[in-house]
Predicted model as a PDB file, atoms N, CA, C, CB and O in Angstrom, pLDDT in the B-factor column:
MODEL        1                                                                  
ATOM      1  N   UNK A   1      69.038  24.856 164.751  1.00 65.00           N  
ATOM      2  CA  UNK A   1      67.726  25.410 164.498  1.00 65.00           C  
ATOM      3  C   UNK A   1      67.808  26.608 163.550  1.00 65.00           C  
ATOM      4  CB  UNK A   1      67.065  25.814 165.809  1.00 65.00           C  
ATOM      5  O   UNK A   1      66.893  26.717 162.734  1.00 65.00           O  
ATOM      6  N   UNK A   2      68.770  27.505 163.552  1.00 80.00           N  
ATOM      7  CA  UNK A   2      68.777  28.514 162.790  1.00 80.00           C  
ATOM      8  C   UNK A   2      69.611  27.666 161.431  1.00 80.00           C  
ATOM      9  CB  UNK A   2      69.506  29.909 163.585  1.00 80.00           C  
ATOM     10  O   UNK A   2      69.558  28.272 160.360  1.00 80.00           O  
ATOM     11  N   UNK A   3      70.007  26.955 161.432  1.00 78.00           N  
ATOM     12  CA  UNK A   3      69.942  26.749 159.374  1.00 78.00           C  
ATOM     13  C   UNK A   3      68.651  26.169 159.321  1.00 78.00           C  
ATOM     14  CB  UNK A   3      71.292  25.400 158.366  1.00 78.00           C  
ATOM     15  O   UNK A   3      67.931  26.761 158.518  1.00 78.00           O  
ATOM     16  N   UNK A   4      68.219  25.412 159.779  1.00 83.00           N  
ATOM     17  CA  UNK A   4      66.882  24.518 159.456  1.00 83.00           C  
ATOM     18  C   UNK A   4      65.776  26.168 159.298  1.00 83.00           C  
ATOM     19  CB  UNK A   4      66.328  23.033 161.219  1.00 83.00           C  
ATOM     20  O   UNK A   4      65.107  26.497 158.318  1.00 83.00           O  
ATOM     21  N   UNK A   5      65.907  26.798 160.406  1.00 86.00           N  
ATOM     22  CA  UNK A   5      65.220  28.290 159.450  1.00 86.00           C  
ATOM     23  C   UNK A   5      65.624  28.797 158.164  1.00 86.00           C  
ATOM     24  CB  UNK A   5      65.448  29.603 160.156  1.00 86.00           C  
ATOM     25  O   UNK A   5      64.700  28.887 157.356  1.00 86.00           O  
ATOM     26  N   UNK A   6      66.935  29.204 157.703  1.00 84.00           N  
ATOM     27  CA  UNK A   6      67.364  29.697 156.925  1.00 84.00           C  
ATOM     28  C   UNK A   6      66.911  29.082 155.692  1.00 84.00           C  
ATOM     29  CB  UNK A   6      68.486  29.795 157.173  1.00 84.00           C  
ATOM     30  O   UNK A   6      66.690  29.715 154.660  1.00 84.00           O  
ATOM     31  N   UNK A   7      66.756  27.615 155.856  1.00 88.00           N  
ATOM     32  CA  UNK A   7      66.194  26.857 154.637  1.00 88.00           C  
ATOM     33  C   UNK A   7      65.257  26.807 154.307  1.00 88.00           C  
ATOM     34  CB  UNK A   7      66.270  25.895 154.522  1.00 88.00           C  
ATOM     35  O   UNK A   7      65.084  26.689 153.094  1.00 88.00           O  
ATOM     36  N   UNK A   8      63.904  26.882 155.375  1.00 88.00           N  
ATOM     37  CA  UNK A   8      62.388  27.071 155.291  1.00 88.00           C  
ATOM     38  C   UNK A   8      62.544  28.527 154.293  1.00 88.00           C  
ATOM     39  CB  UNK A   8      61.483  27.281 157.087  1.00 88.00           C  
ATOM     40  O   UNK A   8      61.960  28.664 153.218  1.00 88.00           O  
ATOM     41  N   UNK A   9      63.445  29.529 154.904  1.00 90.00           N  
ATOM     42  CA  UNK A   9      63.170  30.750 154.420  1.00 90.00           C  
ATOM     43  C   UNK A   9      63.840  30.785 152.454  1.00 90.00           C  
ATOM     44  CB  UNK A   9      64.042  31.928 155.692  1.00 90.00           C  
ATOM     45  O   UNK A   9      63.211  31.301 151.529  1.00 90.00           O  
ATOM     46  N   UNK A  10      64.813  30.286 152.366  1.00 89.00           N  
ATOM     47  CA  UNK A  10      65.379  30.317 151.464  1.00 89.00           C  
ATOM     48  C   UNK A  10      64.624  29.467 149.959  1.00 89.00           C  
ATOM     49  CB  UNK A  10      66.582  29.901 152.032  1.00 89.00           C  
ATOM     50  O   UNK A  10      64.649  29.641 148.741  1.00 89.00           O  
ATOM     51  N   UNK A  11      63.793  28.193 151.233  1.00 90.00           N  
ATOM     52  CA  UNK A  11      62.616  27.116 150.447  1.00 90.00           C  
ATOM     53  C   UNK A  11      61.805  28.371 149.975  1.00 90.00           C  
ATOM     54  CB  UNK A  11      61.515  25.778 151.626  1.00 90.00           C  
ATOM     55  O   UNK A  11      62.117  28.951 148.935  1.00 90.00           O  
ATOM     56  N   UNK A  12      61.045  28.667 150.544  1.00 92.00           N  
ATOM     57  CA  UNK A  12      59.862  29.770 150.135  1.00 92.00           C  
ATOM     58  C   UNK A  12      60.607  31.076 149.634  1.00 92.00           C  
ATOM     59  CB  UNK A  12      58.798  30.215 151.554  1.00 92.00           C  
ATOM     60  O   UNK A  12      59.706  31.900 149.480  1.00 92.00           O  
ATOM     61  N   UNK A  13      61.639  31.575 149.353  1.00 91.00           N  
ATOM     62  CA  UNK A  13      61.776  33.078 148.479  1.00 91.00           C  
ATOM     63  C   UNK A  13      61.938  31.783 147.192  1.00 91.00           C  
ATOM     64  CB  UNK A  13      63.552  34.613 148.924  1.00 91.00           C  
ATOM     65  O   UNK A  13      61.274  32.003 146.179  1.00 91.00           O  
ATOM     66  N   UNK A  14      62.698  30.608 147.206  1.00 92.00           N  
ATOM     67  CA  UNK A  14      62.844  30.235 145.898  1.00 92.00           C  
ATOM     68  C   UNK A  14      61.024  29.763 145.364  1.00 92.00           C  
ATOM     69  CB  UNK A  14      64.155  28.844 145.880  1.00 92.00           C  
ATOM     70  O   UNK A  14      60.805  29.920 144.163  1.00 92.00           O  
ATOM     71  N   UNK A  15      59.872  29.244 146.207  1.00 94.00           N  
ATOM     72  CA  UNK A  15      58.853  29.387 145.461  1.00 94.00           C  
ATOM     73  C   UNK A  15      58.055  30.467 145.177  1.00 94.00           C  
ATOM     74  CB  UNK A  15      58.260  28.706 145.767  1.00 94.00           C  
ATOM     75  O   UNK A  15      57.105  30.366 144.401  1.00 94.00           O  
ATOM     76  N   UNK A  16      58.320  31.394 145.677  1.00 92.00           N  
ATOM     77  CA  UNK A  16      58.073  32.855 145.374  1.00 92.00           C  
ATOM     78  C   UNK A  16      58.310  33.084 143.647  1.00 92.00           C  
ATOM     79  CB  UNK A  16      59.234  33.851 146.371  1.00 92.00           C  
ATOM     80  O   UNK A  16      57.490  33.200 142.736  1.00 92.00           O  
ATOM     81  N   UNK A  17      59.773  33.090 143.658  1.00 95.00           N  
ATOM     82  CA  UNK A  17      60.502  33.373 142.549  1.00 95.00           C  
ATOM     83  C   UNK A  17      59.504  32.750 141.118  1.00 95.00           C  
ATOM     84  CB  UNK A  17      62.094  32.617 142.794  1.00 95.00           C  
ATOM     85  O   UNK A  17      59.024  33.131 140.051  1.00 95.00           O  
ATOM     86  N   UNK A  18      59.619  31.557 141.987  1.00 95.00           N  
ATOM     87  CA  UNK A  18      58.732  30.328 140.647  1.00 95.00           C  
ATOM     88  C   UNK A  18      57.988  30.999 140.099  1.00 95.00           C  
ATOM     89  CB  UNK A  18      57.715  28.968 141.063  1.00 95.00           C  
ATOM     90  O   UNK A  18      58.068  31.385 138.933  1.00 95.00           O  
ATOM     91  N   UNK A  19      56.780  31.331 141.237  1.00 94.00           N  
ATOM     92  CA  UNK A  19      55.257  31.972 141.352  1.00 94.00           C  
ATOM     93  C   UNK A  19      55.383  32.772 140.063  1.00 94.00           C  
ATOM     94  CB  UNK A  19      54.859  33.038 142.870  1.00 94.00           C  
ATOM     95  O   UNK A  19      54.950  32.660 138.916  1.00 94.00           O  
ATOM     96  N   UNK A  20      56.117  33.583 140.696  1.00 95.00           N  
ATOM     97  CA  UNK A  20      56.617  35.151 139.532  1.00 95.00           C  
ATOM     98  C   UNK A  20      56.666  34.650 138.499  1.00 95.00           C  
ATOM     99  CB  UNK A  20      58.159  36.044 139.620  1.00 95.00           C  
ATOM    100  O   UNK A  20      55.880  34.850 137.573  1.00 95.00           O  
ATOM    101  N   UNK A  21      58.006  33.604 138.506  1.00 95.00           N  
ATOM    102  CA  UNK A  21      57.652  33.860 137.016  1.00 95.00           C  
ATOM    103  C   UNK A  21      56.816  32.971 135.927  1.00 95.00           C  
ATOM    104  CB  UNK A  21      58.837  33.985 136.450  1.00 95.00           C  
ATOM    105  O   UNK A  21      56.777  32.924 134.698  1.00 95.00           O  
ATOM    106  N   UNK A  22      56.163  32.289 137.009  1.00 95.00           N  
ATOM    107  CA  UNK A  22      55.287  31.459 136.178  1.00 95.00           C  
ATOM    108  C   UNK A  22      53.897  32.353 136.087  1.00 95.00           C  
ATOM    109  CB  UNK A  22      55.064  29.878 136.884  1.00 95.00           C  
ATOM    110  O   UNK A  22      52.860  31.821 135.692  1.00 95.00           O  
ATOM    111  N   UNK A  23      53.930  33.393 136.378  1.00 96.00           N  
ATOM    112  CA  UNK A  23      52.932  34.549 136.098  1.00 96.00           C  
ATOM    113  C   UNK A  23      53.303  35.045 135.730  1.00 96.00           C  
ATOM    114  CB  UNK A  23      52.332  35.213 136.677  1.00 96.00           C  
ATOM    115  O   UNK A  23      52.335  35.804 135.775  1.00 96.00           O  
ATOM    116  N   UNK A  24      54.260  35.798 135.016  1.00 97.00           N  
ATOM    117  CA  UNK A  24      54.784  36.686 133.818  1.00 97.00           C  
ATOM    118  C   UNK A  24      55.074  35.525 132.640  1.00 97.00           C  
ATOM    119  CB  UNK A  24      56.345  37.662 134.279  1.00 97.00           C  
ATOM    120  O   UNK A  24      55.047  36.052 131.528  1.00 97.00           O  
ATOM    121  N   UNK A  25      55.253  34.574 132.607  1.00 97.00           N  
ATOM    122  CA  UNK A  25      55.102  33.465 131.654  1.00 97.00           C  
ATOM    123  C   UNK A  25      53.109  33.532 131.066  1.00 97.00           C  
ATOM    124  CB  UNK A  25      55.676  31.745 132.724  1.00 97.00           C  
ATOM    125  O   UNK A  25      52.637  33.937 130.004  1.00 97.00           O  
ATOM    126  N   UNK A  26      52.535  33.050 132.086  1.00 97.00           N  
ATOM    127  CA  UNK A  26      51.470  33.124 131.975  1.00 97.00           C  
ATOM    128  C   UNK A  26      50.866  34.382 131.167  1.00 97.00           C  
ATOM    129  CB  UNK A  26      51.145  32.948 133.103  1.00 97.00           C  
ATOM    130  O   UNK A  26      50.205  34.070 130.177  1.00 97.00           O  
ATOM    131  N   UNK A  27      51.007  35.890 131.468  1.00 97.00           N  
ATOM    132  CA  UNK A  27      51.011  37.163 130.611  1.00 97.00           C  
ATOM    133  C   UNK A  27      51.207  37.232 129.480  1.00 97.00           C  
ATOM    134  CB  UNK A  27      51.711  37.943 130.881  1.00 97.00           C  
ATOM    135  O   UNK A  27      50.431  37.590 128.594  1.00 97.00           O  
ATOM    136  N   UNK A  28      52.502  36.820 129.394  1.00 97.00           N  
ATOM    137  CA  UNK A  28      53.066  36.685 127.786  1.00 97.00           C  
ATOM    138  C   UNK A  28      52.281  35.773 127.015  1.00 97.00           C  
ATOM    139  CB  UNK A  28      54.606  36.113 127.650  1.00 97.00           C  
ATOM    140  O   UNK A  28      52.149  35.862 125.794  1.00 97.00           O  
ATOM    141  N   UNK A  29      51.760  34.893 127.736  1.00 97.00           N  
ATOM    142  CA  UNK A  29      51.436  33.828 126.487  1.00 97.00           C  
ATOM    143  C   UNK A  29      50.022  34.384 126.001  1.00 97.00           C  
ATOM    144  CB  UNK A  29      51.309  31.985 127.022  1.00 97.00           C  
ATOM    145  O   UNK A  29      49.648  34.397 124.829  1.00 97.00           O  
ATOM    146  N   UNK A  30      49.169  34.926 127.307  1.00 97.00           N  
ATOM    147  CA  UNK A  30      47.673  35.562 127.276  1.00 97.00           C  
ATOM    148  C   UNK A  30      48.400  37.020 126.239  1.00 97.00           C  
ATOM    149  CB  UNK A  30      46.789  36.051 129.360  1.00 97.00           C  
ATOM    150  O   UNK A  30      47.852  37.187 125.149  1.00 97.00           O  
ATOM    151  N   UNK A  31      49.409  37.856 126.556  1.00 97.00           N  
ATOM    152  CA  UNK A  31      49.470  39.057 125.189  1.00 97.00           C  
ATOM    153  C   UNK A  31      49.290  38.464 123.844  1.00 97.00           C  
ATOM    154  CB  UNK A  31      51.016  39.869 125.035  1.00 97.00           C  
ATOM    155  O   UNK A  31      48.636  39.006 122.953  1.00 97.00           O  
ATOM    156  N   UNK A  32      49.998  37.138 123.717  1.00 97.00           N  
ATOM    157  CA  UNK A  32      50.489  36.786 122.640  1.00 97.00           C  
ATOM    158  C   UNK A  32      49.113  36.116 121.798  1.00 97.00           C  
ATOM    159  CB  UNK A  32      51.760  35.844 122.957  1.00 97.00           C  
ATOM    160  O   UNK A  32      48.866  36.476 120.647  1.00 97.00           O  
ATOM    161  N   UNK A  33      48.270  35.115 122.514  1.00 97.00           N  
ATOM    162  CA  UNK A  33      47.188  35.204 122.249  1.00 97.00           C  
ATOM    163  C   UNK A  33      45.847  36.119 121.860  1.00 97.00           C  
ATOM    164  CB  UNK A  33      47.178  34.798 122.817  1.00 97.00           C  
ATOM    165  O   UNK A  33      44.862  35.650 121.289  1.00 97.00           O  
ATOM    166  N   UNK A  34      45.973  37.339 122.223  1.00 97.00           N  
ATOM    167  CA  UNK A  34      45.411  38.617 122.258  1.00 97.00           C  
ATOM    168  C   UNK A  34      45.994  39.240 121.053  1.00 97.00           C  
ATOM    169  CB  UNK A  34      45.687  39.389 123.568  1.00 97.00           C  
ATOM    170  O   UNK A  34      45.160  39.812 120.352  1.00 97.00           O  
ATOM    171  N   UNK A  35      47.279  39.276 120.611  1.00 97.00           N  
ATOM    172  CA  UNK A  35      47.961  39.725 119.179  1.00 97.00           C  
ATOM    173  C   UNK A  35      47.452  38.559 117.772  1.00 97.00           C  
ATOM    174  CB  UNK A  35      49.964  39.626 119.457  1.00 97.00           C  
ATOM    175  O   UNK A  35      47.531  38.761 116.560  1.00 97.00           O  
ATOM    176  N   UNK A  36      46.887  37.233 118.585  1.00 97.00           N  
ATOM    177  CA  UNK A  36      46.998  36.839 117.318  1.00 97.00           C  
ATOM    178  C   UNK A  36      45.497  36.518 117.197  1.00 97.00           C  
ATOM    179  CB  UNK A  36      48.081  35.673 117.029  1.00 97.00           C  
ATOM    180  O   UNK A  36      45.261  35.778 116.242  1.00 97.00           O  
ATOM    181  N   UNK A  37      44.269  36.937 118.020  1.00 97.00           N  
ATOM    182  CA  UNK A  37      43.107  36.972 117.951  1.00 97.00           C  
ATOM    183  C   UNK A  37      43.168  38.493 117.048  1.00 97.00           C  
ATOM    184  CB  UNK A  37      42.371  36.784 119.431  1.00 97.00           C  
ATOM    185  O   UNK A  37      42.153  38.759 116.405  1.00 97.00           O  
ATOM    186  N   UNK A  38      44.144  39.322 117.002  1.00 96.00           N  
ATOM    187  CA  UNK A  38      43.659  40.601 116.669  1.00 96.00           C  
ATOM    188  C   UNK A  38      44.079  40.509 114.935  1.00 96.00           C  
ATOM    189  CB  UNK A  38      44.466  41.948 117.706  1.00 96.00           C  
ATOM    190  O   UNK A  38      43.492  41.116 114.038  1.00 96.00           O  
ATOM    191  N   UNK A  39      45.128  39.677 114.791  1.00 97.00           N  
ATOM    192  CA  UNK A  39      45.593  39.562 113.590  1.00 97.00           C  
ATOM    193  C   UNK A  39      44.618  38.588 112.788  1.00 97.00           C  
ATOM    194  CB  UNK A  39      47.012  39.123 113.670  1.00 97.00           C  
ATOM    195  O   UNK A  39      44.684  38.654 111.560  1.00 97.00           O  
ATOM    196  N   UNK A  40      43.773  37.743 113.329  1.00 96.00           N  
ATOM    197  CA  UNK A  40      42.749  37.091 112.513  1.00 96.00           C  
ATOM    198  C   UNK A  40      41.472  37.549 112.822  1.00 96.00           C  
ATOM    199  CB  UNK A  40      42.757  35.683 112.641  1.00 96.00           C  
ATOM    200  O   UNK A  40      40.545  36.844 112.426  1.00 96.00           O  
ATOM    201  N   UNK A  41      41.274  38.308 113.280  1.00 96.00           N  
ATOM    202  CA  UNK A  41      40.307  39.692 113.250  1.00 96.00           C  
ATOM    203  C   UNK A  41      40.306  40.090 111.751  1.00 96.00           C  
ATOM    204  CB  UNK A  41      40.961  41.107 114.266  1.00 96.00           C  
ATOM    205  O   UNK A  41      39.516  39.813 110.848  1.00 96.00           O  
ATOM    206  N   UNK A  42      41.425  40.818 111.773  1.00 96.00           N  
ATOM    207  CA  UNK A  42      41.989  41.917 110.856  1.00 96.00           C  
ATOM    208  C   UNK A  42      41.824  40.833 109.344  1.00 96.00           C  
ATOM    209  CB  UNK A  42      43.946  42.542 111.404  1.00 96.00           C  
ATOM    210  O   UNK A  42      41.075  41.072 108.397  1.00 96.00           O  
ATOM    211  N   UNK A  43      42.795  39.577 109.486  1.00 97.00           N  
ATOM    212  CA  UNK A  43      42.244  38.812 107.900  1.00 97.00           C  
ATOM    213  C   UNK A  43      41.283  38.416 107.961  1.00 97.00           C  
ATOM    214  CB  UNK A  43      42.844  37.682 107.269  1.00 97.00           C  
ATOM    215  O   UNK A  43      41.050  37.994 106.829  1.00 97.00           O  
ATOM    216  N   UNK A  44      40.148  38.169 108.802  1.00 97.00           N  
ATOM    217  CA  UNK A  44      39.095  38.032 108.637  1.00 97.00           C  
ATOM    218  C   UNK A  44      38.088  38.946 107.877  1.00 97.00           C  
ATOM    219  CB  UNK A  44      38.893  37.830 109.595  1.00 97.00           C  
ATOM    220  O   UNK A  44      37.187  38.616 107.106  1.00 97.00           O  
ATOM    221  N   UNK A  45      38.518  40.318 108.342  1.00 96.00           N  
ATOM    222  CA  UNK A  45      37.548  41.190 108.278  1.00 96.00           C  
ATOM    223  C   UNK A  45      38.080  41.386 106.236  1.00 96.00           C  
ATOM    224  CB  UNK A  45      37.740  42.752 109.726  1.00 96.00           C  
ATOM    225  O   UNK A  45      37.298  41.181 105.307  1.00 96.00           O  
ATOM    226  N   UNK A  46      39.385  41.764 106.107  1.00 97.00           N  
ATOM    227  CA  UNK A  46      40.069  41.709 104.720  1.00 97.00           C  
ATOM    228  C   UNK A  46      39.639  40.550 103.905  1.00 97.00           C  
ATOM    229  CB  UNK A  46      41.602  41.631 104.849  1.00 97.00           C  
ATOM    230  O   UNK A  46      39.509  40.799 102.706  1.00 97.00           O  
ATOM    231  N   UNK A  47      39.398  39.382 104.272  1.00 97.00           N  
ATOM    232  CA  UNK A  47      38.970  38.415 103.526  1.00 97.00           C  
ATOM    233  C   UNK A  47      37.151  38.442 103.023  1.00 97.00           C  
ATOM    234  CB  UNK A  47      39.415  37.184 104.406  1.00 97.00           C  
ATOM    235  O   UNK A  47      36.582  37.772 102.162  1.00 97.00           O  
ATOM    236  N   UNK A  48      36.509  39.693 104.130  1.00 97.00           N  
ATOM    237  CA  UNK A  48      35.432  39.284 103.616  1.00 97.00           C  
ATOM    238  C   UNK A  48      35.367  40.919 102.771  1.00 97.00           C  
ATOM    239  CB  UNK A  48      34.165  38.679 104.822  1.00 97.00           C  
ATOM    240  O   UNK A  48      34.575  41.304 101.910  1.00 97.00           O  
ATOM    241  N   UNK A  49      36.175  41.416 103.218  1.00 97.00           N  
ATOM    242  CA  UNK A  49      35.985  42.737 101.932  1.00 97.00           C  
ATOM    243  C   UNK A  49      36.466  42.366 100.598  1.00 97.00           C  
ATOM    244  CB  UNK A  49      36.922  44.195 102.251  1.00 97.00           C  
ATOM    245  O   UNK A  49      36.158  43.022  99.603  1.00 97.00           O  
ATOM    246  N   UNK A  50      37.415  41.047 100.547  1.00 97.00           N  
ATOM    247  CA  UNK A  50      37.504  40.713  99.451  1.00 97.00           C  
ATOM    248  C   UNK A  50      36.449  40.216  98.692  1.00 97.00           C  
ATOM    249  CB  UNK A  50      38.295  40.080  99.469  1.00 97.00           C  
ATOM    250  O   UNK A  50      36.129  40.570  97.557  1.00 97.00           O  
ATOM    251  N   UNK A  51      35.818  39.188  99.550  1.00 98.00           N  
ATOM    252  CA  UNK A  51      34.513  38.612  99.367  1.00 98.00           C  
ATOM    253  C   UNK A  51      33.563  39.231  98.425  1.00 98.00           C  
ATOM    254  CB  UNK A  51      33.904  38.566 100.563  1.00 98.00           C  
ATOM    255  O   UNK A  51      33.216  38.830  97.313  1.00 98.00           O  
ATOM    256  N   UNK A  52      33.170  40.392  99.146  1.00 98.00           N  
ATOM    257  CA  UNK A  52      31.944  41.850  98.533  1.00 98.00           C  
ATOM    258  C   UNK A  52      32.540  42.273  97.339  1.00 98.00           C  
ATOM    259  CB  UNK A  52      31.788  43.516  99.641  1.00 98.00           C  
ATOM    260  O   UNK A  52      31.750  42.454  96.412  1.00 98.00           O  
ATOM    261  N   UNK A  53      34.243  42.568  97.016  1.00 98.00           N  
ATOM    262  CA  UNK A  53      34.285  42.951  96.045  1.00 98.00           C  
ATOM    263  C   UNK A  53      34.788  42.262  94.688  1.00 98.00           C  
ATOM    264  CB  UNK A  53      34.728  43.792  96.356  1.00 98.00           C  
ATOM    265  O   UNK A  53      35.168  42.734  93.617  1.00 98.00           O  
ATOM    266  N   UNK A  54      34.563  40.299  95.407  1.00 98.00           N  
ATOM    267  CA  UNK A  54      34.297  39.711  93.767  1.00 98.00           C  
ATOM    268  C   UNK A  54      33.245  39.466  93.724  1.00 98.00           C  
ATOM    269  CB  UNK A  54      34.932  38.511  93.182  1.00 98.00           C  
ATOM    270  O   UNK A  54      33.124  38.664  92.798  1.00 98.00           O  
ATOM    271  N   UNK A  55      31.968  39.724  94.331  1.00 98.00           N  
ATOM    272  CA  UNK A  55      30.831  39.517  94.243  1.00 98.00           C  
ATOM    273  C   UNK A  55      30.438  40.538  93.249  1.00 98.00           C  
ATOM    274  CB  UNK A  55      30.225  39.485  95.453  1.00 98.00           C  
ATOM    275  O   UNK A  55      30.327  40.390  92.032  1.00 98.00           O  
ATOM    276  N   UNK A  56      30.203  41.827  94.118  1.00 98.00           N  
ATOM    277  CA  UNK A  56      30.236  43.136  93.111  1.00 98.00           C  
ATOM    278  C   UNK A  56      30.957  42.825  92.026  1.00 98.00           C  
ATOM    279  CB  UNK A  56      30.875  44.450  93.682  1.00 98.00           C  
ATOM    280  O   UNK A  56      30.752  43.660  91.145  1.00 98.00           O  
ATOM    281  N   UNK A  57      31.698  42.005  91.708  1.00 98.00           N  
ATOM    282  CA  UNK A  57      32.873  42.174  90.365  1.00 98.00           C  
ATOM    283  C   UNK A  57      31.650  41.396  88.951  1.00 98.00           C  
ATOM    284  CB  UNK A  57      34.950  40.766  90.779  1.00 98.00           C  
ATOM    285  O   UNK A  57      31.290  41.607  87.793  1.00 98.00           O  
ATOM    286  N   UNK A  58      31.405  40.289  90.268  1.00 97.00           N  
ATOM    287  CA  UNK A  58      30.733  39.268  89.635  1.00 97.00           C  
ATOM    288  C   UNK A  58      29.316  39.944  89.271  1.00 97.00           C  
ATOM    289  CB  UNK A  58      30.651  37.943  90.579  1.00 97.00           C  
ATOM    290  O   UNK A  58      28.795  39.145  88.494  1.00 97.00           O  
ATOM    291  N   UNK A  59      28.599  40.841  89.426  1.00 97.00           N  
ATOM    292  CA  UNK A  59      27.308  41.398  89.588  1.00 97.00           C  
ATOM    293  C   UNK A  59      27.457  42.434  88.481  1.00 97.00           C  
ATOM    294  CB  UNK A  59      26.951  41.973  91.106  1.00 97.00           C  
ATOM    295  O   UNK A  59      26.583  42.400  87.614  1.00 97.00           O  
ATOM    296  N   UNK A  60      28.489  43.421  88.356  1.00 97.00           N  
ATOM    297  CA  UNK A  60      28.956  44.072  87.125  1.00 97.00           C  
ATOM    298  C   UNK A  60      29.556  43.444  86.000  1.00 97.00           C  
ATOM    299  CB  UNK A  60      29.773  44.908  87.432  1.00 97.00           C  
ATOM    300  O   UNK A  60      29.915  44.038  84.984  1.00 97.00           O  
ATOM    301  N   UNK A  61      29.676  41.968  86.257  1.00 96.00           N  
ATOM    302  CA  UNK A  61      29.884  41.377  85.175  1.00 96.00           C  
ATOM    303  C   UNK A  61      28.615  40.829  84.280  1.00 96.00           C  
ATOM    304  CB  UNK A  61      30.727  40.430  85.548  1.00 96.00           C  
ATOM    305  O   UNK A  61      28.684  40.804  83.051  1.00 96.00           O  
ATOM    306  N   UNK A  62      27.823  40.532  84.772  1.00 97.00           N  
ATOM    307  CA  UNK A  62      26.505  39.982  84.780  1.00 97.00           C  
ATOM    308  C   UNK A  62      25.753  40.857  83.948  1.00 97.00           C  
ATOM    309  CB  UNK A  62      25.900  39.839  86.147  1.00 97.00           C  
ATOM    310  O   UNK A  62      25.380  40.725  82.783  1.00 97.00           O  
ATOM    311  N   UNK A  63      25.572  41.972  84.948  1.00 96.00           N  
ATOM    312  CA  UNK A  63      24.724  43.616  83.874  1.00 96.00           C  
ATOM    313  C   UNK A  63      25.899  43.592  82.673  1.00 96.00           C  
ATOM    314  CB  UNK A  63      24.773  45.891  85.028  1.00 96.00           C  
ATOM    315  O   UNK A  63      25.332  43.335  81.611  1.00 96.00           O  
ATOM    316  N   UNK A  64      26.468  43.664  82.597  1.00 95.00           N  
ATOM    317  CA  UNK A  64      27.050  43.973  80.995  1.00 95.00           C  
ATOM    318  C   UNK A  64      27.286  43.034  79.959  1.00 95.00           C  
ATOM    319  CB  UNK A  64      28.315  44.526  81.006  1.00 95.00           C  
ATOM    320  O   UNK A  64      27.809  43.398  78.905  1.00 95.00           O  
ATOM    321  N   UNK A  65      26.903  41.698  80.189  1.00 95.00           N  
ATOM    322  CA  UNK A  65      26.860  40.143  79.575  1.00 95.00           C  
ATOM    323  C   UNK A  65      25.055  40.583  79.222  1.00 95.00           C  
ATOM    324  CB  UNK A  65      27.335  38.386  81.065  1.00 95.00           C  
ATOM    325  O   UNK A  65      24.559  40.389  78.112  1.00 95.00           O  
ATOM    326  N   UNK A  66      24.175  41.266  80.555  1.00 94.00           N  
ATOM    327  CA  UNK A  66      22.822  41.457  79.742  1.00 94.00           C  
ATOM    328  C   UNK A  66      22.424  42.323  78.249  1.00 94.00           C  
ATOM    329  CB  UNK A  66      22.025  42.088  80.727  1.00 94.00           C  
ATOM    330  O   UNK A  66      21.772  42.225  77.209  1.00 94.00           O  
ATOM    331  N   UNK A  67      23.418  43.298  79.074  1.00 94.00           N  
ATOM    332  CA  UNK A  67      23.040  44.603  78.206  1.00 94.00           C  
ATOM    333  C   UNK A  67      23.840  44.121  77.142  1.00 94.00           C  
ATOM    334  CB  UNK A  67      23.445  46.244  78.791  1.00 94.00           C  
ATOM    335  O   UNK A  67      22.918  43.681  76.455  1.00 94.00           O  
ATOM    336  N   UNK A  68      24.772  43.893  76.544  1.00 90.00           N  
ATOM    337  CA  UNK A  68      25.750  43.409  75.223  1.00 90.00           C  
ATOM    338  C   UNK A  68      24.673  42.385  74.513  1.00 90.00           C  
ATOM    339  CB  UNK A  68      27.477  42.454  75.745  1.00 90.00           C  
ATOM    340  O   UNK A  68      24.182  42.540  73.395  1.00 90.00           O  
ATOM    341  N   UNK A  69      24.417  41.272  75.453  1.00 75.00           N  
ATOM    342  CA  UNK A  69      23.045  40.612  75.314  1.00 75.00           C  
ATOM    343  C   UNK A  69      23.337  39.263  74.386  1.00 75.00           C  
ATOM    344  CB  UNK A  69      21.860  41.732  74.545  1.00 75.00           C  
ATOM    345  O   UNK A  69      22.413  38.505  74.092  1.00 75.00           O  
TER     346      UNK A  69                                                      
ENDMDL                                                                          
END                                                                             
């Protein structure tokens, strides 16, 4: 009776263990997702400031094609 305990007990610290680390697995992958929502944030936001300033490029090109005429 006492190994047949020892094994129940030894069964459950090893799904413990799992648990763990299939929740610090789980973390990492949610940080890692969170770094790369932030990094296409960031080219997002750069891609549309690029945007405004070939527009503007394009808009000062325009006034001086009038005025030259």
């Amino acid at each position: 009776m006492d190994a047949k305990h020892g094994l129940i007990i030894a069964k459950r610290k090893n799904e413990g263990r799992k648990a763990q680390a299939d929740l610090e697995r789980k973390k990492k992958d949610l940080a890692l997702k969170e770094e790369a929502n932030k990094i296409s944030s960031r080219n997002t936001f750069l891609a549309l400031g690029a945007l405004v300033i070939s527009f503007a490029s394009l808009l000062l090109s325009i006034v001086a094609l009038l005025k030259n005429g």
